[in-house]
C-alpha positions in Angstrom: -18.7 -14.5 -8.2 -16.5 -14.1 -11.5 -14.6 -16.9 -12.6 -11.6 -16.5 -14.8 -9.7 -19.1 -17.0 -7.9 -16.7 -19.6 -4.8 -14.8 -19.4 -6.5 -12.2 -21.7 -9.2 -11.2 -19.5 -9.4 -7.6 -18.9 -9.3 -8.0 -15.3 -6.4 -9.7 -15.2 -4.9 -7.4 -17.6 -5.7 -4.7 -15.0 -4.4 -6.9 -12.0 -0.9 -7.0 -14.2 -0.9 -3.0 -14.5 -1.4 -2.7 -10.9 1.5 -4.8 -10.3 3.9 -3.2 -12.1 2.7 0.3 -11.1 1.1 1.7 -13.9 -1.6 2.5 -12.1 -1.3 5.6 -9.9 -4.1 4.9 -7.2 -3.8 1.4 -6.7 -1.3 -1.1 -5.0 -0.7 -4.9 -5.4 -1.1 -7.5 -2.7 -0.2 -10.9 -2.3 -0.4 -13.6 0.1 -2.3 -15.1 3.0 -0.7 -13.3 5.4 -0.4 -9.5 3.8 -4.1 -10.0 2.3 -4.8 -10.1 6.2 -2.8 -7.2 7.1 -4.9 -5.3 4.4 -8.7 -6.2 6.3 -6.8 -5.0 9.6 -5.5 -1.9 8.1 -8.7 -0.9 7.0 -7.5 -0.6 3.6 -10.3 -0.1 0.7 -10.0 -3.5 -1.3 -11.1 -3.0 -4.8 -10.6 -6.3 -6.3 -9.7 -9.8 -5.0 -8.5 -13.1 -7.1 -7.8 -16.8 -5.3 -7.6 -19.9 -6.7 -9.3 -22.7 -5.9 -7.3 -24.1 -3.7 -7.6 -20.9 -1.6 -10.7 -20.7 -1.3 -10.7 -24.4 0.2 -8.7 -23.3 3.3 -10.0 -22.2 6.5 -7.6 -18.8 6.4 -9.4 -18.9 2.7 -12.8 -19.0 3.2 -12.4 -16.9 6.3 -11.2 -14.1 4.3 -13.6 -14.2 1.7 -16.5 -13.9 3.9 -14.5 -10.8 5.6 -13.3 -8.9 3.0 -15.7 -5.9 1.4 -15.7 -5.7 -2.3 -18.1 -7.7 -5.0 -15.2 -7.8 -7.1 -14.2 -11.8 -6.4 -12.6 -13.7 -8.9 -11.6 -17.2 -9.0 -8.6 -17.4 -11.3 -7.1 -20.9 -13.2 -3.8 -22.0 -11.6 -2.6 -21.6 -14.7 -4.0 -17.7 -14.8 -3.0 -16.9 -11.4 0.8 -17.9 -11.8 0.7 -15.6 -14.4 0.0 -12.8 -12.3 1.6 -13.4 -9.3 4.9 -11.5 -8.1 6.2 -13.8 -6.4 7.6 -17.5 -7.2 5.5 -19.6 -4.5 2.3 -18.1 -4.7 -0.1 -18.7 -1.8 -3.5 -18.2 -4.3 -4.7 -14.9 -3.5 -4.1 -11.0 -4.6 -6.1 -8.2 -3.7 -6.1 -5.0 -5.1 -6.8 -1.7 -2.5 -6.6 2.2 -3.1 -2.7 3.7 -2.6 -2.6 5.2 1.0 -2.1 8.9 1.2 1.4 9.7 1.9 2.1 13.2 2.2 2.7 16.1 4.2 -0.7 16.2 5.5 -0.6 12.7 6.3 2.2 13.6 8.6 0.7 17.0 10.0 -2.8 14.8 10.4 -0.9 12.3 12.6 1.1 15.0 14.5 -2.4 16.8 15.9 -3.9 13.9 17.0 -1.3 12.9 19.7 -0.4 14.7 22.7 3.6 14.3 22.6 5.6 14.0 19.6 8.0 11.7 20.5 10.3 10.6 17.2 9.9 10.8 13.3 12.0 8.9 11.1 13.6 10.3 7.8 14.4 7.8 5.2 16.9 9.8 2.7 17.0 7.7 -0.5 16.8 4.2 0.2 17.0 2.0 -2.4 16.2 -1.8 -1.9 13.0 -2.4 -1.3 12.5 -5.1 0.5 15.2 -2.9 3.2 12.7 -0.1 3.4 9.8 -2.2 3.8 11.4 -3.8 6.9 12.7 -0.4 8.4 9.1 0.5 8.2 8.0 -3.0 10.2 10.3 -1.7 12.8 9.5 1.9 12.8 5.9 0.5 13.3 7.4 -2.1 15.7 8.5 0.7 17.4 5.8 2.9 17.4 7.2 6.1 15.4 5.2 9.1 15.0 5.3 9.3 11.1 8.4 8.1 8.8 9.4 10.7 5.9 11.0 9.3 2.7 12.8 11.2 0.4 12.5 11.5 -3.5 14.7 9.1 -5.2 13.4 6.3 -2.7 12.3 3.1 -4.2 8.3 3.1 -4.3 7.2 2.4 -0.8 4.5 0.9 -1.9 6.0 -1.6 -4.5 4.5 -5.5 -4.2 8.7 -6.3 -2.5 8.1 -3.0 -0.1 4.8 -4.5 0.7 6.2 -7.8 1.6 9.0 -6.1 3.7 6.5 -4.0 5.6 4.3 -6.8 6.4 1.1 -4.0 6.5 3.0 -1.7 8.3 3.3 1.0 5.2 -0.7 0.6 5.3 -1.5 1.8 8.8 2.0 4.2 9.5 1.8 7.8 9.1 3.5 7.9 5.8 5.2 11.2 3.9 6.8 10.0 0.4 8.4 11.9 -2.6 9.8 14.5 0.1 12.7 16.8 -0.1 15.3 16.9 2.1 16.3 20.4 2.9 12.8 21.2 3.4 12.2 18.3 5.6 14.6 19.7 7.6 13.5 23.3 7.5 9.8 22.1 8.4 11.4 19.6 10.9 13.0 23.3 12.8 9.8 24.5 13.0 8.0 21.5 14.5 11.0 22.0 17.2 12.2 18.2 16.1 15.9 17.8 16.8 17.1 16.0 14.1 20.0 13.1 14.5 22.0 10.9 12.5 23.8 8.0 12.5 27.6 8.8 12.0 30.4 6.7 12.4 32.8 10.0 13.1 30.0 10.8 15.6 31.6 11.0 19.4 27.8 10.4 21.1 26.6 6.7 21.4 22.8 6.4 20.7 22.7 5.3 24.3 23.4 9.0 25.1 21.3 10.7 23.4 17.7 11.8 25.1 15.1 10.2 23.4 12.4 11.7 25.5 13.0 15.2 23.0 11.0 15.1 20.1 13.3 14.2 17.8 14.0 13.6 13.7 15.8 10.4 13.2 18.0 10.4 9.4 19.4 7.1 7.8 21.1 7.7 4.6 21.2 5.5 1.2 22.9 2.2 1.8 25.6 2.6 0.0 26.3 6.4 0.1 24.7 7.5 3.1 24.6 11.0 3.4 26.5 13.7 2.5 28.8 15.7 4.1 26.7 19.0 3.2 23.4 17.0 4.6 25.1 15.6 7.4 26.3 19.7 8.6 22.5 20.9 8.6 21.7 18.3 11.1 21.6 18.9 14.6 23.2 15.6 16.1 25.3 12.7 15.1 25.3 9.5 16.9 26.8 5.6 16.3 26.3 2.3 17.6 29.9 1.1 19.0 30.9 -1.7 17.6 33.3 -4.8 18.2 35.9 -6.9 16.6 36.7 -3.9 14.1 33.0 -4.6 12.5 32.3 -1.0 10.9 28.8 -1.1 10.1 25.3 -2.8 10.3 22.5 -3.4 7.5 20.5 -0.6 7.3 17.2 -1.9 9.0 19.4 -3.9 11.8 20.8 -0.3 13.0 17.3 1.5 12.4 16.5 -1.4 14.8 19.0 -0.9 17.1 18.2 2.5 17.7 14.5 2.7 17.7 14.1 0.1 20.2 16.5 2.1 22.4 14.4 4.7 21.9 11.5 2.9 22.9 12.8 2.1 25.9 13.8 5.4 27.0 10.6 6.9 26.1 8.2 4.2 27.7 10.6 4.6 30.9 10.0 7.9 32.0 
């Protein structure tokens, strides 16, 4: 096992590249609980620093003798806060390949299951810690695949990661997509695809989430456009009380899916 007291150590130069995506393959995580998530998502770990202090803990040394790489490190306290993303580090990183996230990803996912039921489309979202939750949920949920469009922040950035919580390791993931032909291939998989629109007259309670279906969320702040909205098939909204006129992005993804959900596992 390599131990590492210098901040000019060419693995920990690497480790820094990584982090702040300059590496194309390769994605950065941190913490107990998301280094976990990476053994259950059978991601291919590459690297691996802890501190000390990590490696006294039980979740610590039960990692260590899990994970599948000879690439340990032991890094300085010192060292290690000057990798970490985040401002109360829990002593460990680990570095795994970049999932595949594209159309075949999707089309992969789609032949292997009897039913599609619902796909999500993600049309320019740009806070990342938002899309990584919207992707808990859509696992949470359990989505078909979830589509993001160019102009997206990275889905697998160290705050997306975070957000996700694993779930942008093990979901059926399509990234850097456009929209028009999301759509256009969307028509030919049959999907029907829906929005949420406040000038929509259908609540998502009435809408038949047991027909395979495309669900679209637009960008926070914009959402999407009117020439967007009119190649969609459906618009829906969440009524609302007490003249509130919208949700956070992920609340009303939430809000929706789970309906969803219900209607689905009901029949």
């Amino acid at each position: 096992m390599l131990k590492i007291s210098s901040r000019d150590n060419e693995k920990i130069k690497f480790a820094r590249k990584v982090r702040d995506g300059s590496v194309d393959n390769l994605i950065f995580i941190e913490g107990s609980r998301l280094a976990e998530e990476s053994l259950r998502s059978a991601l291919k770990i590459s690297d691996v620093f802890f501190t000390e202090d990590y490696a006294r803990t039980e979740r610590g040394k039960k990692f260590l003798l899990t994970v599948k790489t000879s690439n340990l490190a032991e890094v300085s306290g010192k060292v290690f806060d000057s990798l970490t993303a985040t401002k109360n580090s829990q002593g460990i990183i680990v570095i795994g390949e970049k999932p595949v996230a594209d159309q075949n990803t999707i089309e992969a996912k789609l032949s292997k299951i009897s039913k599609i039921s619902l796909l999500v489309l993600l049309h320019q979202i740009n806070n990342p810690a938002n899309l990584g939750a919207i992707l808990r949920t859509c696992e949470a949920a359990n989505v078909s695949g979830v589509i993001i469009t160019k102009n997206s922040a990275d889905v697998f950035s160290p705050k997306a990661l975070r957000g996700a919580m694993g779930a942008s390791l093990r979901l059926a993931l399509w990234t850097n997509a456009d929209f028009f032909e999301v759509l256009s291939w969307a028509k030919e998989k049959s999907l029907i695809s829906v929005c949420a629109d406040i000038n929509a007259e259908k609540s998502y309670l009435e809408i038949d989430w047991n027909k395979p279906r495309l669900l679209i969320f637009g960008s926070e702040a914009h959402g999407l456009s009117e020439n967007e909205k009119a190649e969609i098939n459906e618009g829906l909204l969440i009524p609302m009380e007490n003249k509130v006129e919208s949700l956070n992005l992920a609340v009303s993804c939430g809000v929706i899916l789970f309906e969803a959900k219900r209607q689905i596992e009901k029949k």
